[in-house]
N, C-alpha and C positions, 0 to 999 in steps of 0.2 A: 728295388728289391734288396733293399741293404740294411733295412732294417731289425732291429735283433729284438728277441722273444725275451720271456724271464729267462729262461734256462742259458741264458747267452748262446742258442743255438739261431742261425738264419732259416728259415723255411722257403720253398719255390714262392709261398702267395705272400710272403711278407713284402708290403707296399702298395700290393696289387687293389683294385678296387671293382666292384660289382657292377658289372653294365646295364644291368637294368637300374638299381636305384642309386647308385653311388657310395653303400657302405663298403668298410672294409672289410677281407677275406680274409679267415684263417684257417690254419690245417685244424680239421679233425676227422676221427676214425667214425665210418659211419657205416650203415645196412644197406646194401642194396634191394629190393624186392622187386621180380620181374616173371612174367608168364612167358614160357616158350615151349611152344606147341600143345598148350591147355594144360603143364604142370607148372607149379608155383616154384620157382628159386630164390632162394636167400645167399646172398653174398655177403659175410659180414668183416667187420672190421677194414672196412676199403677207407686209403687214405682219400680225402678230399677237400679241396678249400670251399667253406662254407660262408654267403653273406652273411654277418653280424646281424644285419639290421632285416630284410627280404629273406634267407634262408636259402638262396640258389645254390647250388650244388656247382663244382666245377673240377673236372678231372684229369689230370695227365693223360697226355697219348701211353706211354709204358701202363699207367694202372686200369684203361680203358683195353688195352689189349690183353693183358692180364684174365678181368673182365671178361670177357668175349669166350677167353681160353676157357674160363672154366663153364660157362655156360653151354658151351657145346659140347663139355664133357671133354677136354682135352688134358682139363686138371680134376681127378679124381673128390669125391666130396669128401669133407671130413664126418658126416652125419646126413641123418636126416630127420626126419621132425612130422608128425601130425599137425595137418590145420585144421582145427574145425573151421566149417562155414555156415554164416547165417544168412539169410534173406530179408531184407527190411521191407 
């Protein structure tokens, strides 16, 4: 975990490696989308290390709690949004 980025900054997933296929993991900001209790939530800009290679997703405990928080409403939303939906 000692490995440095361009920016000369270290990240938590620098070194780290994907356990399912073995690429490596880097930070970036991603979307969460999740149903609870039959309405839609978007969680956006959550830090995550993502495989390079597979795309597996991987979280912190702090941004997994986070997470949680706001999904039950314990962190306020900053918006909300129309989805439309289709049927295939």
């Amino acid at each position: 975990m000692t490995m440095k980025t361009e920016r000369n900054k270290t990240t938590f997933w620098d070194g780290e490696t994907c356990e399912y296929c073995g690429g490596a993991i880097v930070e970036k900001r991603v979307t969460i989308h999740r149903q609870i209790k039959g309405e839609y939530v978007l969680i956006e800009d959550v830090p995550a290390g993502v495989c390079t290679e597979c795309g597996t997703r991987y979280y912190t405990a702090n941004v997994l709690k986070t997470v949680e928080a706001s999904i039950h409403g314990r962190v306020p939303a900053v918006r909300e949004v129309k989805v439309p939906v289709y049927a295939f």
